[in-house]
C-alpha positions in Angstrom: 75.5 0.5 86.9 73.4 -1.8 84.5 74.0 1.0 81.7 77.7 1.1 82.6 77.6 -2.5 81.8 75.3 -2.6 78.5 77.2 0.6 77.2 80.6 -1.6 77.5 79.5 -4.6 76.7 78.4 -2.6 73.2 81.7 -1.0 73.0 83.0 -4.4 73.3 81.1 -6.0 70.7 81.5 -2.9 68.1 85.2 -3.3 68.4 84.8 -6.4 66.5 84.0 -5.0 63.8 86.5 -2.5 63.1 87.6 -2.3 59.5 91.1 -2.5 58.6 90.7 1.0 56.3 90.1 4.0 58.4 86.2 5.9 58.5 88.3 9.1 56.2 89.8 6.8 53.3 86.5 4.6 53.3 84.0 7.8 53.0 86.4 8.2 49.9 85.9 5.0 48.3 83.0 4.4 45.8 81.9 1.2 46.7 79.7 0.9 42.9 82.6 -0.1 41.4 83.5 -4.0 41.6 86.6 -5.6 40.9 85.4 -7.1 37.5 84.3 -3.9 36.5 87.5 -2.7 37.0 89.1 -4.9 35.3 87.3 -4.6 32.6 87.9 -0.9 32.0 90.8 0.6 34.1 90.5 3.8 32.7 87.2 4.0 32.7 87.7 4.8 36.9 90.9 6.7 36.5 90.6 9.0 39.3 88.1 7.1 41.6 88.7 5.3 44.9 88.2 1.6 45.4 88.8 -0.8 47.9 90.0 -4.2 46.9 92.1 -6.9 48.5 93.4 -10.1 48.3 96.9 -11.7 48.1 100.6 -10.8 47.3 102.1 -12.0 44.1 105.2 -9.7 44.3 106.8 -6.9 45.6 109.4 -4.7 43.7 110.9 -1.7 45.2 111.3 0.8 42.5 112.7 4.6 42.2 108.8 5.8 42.7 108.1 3.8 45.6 107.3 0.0 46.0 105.1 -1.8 43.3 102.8 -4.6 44.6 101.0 -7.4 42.2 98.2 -8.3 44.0 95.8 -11.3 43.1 92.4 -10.0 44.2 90.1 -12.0 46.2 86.9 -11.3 47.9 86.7 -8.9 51.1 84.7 -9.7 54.0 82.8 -6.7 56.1 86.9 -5.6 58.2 88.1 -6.0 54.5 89.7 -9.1 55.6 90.4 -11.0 52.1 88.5 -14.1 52.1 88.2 -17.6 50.1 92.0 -17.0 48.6 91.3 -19.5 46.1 88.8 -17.8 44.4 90.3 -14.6 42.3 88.8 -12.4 39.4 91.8 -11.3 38.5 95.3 -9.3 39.6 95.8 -5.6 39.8 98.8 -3.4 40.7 99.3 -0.9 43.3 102.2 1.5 43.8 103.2 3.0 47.6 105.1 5.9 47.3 107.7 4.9 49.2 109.3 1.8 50.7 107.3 -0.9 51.9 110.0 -4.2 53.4 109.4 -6.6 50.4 110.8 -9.1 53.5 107.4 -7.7 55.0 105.3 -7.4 52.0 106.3 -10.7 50.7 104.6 -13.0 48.2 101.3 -15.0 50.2 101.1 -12.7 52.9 97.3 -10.6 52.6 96.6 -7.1 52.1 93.4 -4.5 52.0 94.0 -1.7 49.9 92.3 1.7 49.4 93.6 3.3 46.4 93.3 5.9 43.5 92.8 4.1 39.8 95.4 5.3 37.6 93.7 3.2 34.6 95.9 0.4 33.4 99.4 -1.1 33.2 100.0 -4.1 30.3 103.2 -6.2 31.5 104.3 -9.7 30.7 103.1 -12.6 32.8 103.8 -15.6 31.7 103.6 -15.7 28.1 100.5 -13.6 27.6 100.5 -9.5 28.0 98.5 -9.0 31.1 96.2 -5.9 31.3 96.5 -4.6 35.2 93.9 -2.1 37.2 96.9 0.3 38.3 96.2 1.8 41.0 97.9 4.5 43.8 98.0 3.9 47.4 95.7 5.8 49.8 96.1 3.2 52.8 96.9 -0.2 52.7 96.5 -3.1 56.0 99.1 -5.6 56.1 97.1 -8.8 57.6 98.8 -10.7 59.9 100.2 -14.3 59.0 98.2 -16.7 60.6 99.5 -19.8 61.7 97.8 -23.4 60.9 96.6 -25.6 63.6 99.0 -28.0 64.8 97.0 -30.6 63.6 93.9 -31.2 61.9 92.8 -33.5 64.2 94.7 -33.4 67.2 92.6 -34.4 70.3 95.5 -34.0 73.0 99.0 -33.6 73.0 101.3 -36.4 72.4 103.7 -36.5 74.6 106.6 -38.8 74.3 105.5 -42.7 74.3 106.9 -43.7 77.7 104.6 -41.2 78.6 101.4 -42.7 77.2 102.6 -46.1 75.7 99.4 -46.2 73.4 100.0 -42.8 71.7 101.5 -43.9 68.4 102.6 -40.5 67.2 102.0 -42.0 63.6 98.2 -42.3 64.3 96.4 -39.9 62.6 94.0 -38.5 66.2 97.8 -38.4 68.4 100.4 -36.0 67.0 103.2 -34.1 67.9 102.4 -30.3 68.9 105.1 -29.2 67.2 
């Protein structure tokens, strides 16, 4: 019985700590190659698999499949991007096929194993911008997570009557909603 119990309580824990890339695509990817490596020399990799994430800039469905702009950010050990307002740089990354650009909408996070197809230069801004291009292998659409209610909320405020002392414009009392 006391195995039964340690051997769940591991599968438990291990569960965790599931990456959002599957055990195949990762045993692909060369995990040498940094994003500022990359981006340094695109073609330089053409050919290898990396893993890289961060946060949608845009989403164009084209007649290949649908073109993401991604502005990389750091990935923690599930390859959930992390500290979003830190960034080396952008990169692009084509899906053959047709990912909801509702869905894969700008802000929203992604992890993405992919093929480097060495470099695409397109406009941003004023300034020709030199993109890692790469091809999807498998890419995990995070889910949105919502924000606290409040920052500091330290019960709900129900309607004054209710508690005449809960100002709703005081900063530790606010509205749930």
């Amino acid at each position: 019985m006391k195995r039964v119990f340690i051997l769940g309580m591991t599968l438990i824990f291990l569960s965790g700590c599931v990456h959002a890339i599957s055990r195949d695509v990762l045993r692909q990817v060369d995990k040498k190659i940094t994003f500022s490596e990359l981006i340094k020399d695109p073609n330089a990799y053409r050919g290898k698999v990396v893993l890289l994430g961060g946060v949608i800039v845009k989403a164009v469905n084209k007649k290949e499949g649908t073109l993401l702009e991604v502005y990389q950010t750091r990935l923690d050990r599930e390859g959930r991007p992390v500290q979003l307002d830190i960034s080396e740089g952008r990169f692009l990354a084509l899906y053959k096929g047709l990912l909801d650009s509702e869905i894969y909408r700008k802000g929203r996070k992604v992890t993405i194993a992919g093929v480097v197809q060495g470099e695409k230069v397109l406009p941003l801004g004023e300034i020709e911008y030199h993109y890692p291009y790469l091809l999807i292998k498998e890419i995990h659409l995070w889910k949105e997570e919502k924000p606290p209610p409040c920052e500091l909320c330290l019960y709900p405020c129900y309607p004054w009557w209710w508690y005449p002392w809960c100002d709703p414009y005081w900063p530790y009392c606010r509205p749930y909603f």
